[in-house]
C-alpha beads as a LAMMPS data file, in Angstrom:
LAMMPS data file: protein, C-alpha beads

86 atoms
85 bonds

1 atom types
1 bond types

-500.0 500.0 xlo xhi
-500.0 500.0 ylo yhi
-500.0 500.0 zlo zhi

Masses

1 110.0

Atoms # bond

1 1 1 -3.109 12.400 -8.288
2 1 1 -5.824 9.682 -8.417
3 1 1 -8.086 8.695 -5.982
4 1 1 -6.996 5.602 -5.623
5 1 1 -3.691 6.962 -4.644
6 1 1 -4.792 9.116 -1.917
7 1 1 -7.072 6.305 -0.334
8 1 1 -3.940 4.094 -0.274
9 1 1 -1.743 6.455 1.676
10 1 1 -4.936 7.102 3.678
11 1 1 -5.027 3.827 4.725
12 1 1 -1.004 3.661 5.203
13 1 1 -1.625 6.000 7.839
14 1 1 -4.963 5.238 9.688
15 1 1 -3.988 1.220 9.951
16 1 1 -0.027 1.751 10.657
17 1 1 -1.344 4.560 12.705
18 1 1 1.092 6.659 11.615
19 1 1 -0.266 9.638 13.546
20 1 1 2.477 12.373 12.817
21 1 1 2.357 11.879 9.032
22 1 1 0.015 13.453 6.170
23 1 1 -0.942 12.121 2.764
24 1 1 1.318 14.819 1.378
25 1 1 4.083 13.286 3.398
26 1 1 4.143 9.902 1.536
27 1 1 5.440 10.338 -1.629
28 1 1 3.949 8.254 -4.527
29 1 1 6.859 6.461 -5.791
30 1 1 9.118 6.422 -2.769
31 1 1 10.073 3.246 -1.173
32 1 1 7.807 1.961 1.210
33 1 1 10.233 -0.086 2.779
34 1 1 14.087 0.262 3.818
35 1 1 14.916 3.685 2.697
36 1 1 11.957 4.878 2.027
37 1 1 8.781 5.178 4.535
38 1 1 10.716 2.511 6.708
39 1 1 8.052 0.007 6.820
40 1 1 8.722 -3.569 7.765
41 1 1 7.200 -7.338 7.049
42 1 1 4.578 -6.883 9.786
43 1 1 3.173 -3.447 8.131
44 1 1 3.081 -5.433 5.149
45 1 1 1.166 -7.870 6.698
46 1 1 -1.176 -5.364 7.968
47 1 1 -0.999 -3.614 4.442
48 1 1 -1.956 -6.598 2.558
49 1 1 -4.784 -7.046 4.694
50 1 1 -6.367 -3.830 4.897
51 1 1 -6.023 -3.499 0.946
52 1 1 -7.728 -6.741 0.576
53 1 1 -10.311 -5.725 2.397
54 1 1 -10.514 -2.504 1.268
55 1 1 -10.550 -2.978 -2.321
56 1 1 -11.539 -6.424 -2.749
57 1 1 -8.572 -7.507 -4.191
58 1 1 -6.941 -11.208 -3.218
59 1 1 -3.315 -10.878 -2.860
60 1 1 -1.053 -14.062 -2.803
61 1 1 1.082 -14.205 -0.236
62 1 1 3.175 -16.675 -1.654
63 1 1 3.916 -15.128 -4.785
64 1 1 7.105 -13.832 -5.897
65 1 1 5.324 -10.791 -7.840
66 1 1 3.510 -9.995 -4.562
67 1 1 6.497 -8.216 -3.140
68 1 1 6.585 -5.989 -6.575
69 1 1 3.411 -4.631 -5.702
70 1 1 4.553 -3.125 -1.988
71 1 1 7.064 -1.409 -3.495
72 1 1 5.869 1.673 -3.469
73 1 1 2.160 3.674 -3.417
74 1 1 2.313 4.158 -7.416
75 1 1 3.156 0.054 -7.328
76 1 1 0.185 -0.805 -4.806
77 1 1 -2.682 1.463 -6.965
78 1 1 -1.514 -0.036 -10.213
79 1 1 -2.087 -3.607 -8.131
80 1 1 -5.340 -2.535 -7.247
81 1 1 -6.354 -1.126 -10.357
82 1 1 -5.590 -3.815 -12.139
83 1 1 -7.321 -6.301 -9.963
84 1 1 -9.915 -4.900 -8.529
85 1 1 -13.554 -6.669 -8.129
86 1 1 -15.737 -4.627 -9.804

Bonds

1 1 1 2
2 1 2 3
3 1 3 4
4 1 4 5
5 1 5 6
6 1 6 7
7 1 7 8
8 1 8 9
9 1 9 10
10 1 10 11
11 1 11 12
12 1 12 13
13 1 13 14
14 1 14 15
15 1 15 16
16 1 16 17
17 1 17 18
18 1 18 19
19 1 19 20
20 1 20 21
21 1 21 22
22 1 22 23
23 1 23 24
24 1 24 25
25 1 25 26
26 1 26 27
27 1 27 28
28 1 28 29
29 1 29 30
30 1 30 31
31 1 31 32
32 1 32 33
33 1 33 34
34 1 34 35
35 1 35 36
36 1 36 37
37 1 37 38
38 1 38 39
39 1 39 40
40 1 40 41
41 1 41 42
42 1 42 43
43 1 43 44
44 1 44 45
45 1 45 46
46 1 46 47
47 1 47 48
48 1 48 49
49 1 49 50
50 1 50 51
51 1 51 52
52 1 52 53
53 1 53 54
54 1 54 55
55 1 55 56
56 1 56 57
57 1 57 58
58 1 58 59
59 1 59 60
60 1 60 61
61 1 61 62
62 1 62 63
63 1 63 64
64 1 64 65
65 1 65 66
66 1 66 67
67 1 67 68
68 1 68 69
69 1 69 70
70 1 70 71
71 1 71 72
72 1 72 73
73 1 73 74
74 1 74 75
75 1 75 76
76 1 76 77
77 1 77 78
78 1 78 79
79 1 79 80
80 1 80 81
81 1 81 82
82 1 82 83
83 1 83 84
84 1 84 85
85 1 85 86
């Protein structure tokens, strides 16, 4: 599992504060909302920002393709791979 991967479900946990959960817990290409980890448009909120700031990435919040990238952990570190400031 990349790096990348682990420092996004990190972060899933420390700013949801998800205290109960582990990074084994989230699974990589699981749903992060609805059925899946259950999150909502607020975490997303929160999400968006902490990734932005995390990985210096700019994220849209207007754009239809922006809700592609939440859909899952695999979905948000293929985002930030792919758009990361080096």
């Amino acid at each position: 599992m990349s790096d990348i991967t682990n420092q996004i479900k990190q972060m899933i946990i420390d700013e949801l504060e998800l205290e109960d959960m582990t990074v084994e817990d989230i699974e990589t290409d699981a749903p992060l909302f609805g059925e899946g980890l259950g999150l909502d448009s607020i975490d997303a909120l929160e999400l968006g920002l902490a990734l932005q700031k995390r990985f210096n990435v700019k994220i849209d919040a207007n754009s239809e393709h922006t809700k592609a990238h939440f859909r899952s952990v695999a979905s948000l570190r293929d985002f930030v791979e792919a758009n990361r400031a080096v």
